[in-house]
C-alpha positions in Angstrom: -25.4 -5.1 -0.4 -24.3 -4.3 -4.0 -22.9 -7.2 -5.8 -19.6 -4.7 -7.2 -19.3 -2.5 -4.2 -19.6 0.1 -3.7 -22.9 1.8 -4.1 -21.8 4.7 -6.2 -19.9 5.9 -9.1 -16.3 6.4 -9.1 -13.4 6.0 -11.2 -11.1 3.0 -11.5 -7.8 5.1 -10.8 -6.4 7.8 -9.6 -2.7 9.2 -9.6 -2.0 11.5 -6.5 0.2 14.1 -7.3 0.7 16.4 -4.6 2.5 15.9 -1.7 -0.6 16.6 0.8 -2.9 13.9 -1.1 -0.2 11.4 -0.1 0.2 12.1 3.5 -3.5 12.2 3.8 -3.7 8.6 2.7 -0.4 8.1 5.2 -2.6 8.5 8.5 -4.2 4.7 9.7 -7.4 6.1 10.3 -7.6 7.3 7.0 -6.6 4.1 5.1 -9.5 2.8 7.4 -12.0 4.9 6.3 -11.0 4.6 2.5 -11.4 0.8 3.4 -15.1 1.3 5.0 -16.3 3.3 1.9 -14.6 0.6 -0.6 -18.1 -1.2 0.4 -20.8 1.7 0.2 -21.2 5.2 1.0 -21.2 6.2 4.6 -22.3 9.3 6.6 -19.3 10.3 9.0 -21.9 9.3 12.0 -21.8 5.3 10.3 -18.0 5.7 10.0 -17.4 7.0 13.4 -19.6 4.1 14.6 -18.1 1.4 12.6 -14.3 2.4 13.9 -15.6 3.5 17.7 -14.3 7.1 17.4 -15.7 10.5 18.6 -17.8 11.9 15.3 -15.6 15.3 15.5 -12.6 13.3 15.0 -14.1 11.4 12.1 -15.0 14.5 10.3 -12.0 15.7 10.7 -10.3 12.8 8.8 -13.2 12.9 6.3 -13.0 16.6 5.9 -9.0 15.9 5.1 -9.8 13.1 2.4 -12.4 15.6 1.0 -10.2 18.6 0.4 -7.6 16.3 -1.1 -9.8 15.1 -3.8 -9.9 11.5 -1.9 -13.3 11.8 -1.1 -16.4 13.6 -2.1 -20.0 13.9 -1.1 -21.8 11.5 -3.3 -25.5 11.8 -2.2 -27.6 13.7 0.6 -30.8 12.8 2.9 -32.7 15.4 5.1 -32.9 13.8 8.5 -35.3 16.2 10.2 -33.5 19.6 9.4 -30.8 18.4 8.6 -28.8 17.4 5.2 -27.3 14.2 5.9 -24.1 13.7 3.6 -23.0 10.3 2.2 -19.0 10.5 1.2 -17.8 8.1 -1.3 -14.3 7.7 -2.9 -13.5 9.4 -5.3 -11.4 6.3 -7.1 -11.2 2.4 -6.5 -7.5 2.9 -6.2 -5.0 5.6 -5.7 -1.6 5.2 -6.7 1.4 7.6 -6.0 2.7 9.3 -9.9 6.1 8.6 -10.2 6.3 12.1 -11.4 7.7 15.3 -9.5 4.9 17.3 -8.6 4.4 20.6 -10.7 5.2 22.7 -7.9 8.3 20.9 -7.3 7.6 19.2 -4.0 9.0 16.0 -2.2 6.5 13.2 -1.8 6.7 12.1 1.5 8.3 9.1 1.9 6.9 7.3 4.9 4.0 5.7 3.7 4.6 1.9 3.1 1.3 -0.3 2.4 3.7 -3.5 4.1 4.3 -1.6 7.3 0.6 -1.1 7.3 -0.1 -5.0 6.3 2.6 -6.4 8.8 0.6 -4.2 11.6 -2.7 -5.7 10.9 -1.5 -9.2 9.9 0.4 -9.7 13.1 -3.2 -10.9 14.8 -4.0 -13.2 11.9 -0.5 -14.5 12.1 -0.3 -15.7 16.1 -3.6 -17.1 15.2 -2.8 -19.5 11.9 -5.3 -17.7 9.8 -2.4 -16.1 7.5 -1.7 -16.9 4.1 1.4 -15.2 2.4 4.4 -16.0 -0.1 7.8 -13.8 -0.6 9.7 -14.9 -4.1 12.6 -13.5 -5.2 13.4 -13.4 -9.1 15.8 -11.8 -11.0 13.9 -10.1 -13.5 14.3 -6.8 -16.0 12.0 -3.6 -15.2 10.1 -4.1 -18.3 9.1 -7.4 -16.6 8.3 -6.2 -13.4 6.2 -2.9 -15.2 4.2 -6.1 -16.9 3.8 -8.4 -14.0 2.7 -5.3 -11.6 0.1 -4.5 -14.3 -1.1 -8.3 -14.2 -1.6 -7.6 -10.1 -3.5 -4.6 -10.1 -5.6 -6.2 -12.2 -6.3 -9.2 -9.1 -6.4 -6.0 -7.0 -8.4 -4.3 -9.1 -11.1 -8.0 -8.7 -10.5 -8.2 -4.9 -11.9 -4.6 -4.6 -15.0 -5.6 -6.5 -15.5 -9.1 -5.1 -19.2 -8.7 -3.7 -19.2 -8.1 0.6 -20.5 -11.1 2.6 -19.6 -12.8 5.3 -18.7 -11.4 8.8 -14.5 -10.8 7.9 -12.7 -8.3 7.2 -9.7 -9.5 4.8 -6.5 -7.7 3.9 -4.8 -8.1 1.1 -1.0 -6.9 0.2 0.6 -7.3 -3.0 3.8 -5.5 -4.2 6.9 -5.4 -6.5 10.4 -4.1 -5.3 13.7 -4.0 -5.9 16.2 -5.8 -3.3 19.8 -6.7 -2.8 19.5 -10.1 -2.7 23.0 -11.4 -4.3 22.8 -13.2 -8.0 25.0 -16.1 -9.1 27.2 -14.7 -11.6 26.5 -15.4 -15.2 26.7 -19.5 -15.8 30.5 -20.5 -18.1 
């Protein structure tokens, strides 16, 4: 196992632009296989395996991930007379632009990385295996541009912490606004 997974180039970050690169990371079995190939390049027969899913659907998701610049073939084997591709990522993290698209389009808005981590910490919850904080803090945008840019950075260690052991761990960080109330300003 490489000790700063994975086993191939890629860059550090990527912004997705366009609406369809966005839904594309929206689907679960996507984010899974984005998660799979955070360790080492996989064929879509090693993927299928590792999530127990027919190889046609697989590819499928692959080929979306691929065509959406997610993705990309990163090396090739000839198994008999066949050319065995190996996809990688095509980034260690992907991040939505804050930016309109050129063309004008909507993001979609239904993608939410806590929905996702409520789903799969439920498990870890009823079991007494999760660890977690929520804090509140009244704080100017400038602050919270600075303090998100502090996180990706413990994001940016998680994703190359060397694989061992037998776990899978998740691992949910974000910044929002809310409308807790404030205490007006002290006399």
């Amino acid at each position: 196992m490489a000790d700063n997974p994975p086993d191939y180039e890629l860059a550090d970050r990527m912004a997705l632009t366009r609406p369809d690169q966005v839904k594309a990371i929206g689907h679960p079995l996507r984010t899974v296989i984005l998660q799979l190939l955070h360790e080492r390049a996989a064929t879509v027969t090693e993927l299928a395996e590792a999530v127990e899913r027919p190889k046609s659907t697989v590819a499928h998701h692959v080929d979306v991930l691929t065509r959406n610049g997610l993705l990309q073939v990163v090396r090739t084997r000839k198994v008999r007379a066949i050319e065995e591709r190996f996809y990688g990522r095509t980034a260690r993290m992907f991040h939505v632009a804050a930016e309109p698209s050129p063309a004008g389009e909507q993001m979609p808005g239904d993608f939410n990385d806590f929905e996702v981590a409520a789903r799969e910490s439920a498990k870890a919850f009823e079991q007494g295996k999760l660890w977690g904080f929520i804090r509140h803090a009244r704080i100017s945008e400038d602050q919270a541009s600075q303090f998100w840019d502090r996180m990706a950075q413990l994001v940016d260690e998680f994703d190359r912490m060397p694989r061992s052991g037998e776990t899978m761990y998740g691992f949910a960080i974000g910044i929002y606004p809310t409308d807790h109330p404030t205490l007006p300003a002290a006399e």
